[in-house]
C-alpha positions in Angstrom: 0.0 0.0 0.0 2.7 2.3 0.8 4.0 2.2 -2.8 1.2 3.7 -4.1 0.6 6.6 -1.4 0.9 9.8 -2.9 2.9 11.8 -0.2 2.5 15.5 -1.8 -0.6 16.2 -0.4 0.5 14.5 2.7 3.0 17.0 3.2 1.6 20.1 2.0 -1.5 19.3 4.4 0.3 19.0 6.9 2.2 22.5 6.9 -1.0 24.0 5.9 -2.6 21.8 8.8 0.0 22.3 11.7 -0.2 26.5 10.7 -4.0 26.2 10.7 -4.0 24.5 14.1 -1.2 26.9 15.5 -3.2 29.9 14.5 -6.5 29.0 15.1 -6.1 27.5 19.0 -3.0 29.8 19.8 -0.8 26.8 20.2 2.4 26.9 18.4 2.6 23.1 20.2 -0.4 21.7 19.6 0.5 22.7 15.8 3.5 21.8 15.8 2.3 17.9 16.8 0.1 18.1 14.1 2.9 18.7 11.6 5.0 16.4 13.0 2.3 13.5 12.7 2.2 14.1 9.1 5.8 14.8 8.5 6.2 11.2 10.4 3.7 9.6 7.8 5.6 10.6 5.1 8.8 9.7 6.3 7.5 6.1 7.3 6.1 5.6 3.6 9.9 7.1 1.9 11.5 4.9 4.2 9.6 1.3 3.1 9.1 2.9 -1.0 12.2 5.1 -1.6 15.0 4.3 1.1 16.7 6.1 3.6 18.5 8.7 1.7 15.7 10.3 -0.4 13.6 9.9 3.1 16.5 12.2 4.7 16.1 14.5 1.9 13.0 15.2 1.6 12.4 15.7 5.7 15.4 18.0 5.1 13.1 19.8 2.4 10.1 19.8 4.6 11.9 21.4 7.5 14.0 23.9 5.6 10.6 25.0 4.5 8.8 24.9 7.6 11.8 27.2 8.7 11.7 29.5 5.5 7.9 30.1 5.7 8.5 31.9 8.9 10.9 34.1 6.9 8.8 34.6 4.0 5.7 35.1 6.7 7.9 38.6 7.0 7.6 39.6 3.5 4.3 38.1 2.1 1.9 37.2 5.2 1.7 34.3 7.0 -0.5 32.6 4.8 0.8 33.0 2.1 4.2 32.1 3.2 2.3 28.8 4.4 0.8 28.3 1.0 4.0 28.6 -1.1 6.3 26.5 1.5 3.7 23.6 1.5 3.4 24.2 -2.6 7.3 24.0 -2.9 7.2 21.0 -0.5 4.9 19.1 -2.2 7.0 19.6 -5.6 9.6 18.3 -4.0 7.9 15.2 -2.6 6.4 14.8 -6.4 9.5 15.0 -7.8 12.2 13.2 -5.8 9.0 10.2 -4.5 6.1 10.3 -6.0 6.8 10.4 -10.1 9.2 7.8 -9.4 6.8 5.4 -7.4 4.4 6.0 -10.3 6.5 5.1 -13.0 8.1 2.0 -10.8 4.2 0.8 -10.6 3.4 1.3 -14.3 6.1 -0.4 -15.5 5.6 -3.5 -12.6 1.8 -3.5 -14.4 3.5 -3.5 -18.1 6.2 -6.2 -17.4 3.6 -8.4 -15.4 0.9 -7.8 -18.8 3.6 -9.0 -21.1 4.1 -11.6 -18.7 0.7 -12.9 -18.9 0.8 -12.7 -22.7 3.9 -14.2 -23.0 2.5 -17.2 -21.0 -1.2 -17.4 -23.0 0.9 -17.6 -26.0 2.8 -21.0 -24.7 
């Protein structure tokens, strides 16, 4: 199951999630438990589909952006800032996960269909 879990909207609910929660109860820690649950998801499903190092990576991504929207919360608003770190995030996870667990399950589903044929035709 975990190979097939898109973790891009994992992630970008989560930052949009844990803010959300942060703002809206006036709990930095009760928002920051709710990122961390889905940042914890995500890792668990790199670790079993992609391996340790793109599962280092990409929590690496997630909290350099979790850092940098509180930067960019100077410049642009807090929301906003929330809105392009989760957006950025979830590229990442698309890019460097995702796309690749995609194209390992289409081409598992092409090599077991020309399997099958091969077999009929025996």
């Amino acid at each position: 199951m975990e190979r097939s879990v898109p973790t891009a909207p994992i992630a970008a609910t989560g930052l949009i999630a844990g803010y959300a929660v942060a703002a809206g109860l006036g709990s930095r820690t009760v928002g920051g438990v709710v990122l961390a649950a889905f940042g914890l998801l995500c890792v668990g499903i790199w670790l079993i589909r992609d391996g340790a190092r793109t599962a280092i990576q990409l929590a690496g991504i997630g909290l350099a952006a979790f850092a940098l929207s509180h930067l960019l919360g100077l410049v642009i608003g807090a929301w906003p800032a929330v809105l392009v770190s989760a957006a950025a995030t979830a590229a990442a996870c698309w890019r460097l996960s995702d796309a690749r667990a995609r194209a390992r399950t289409r081409l598992g589903r092409v090599s077991g269909a020309r399997l099958g044929a091969a077999a009929q035709d025996l």
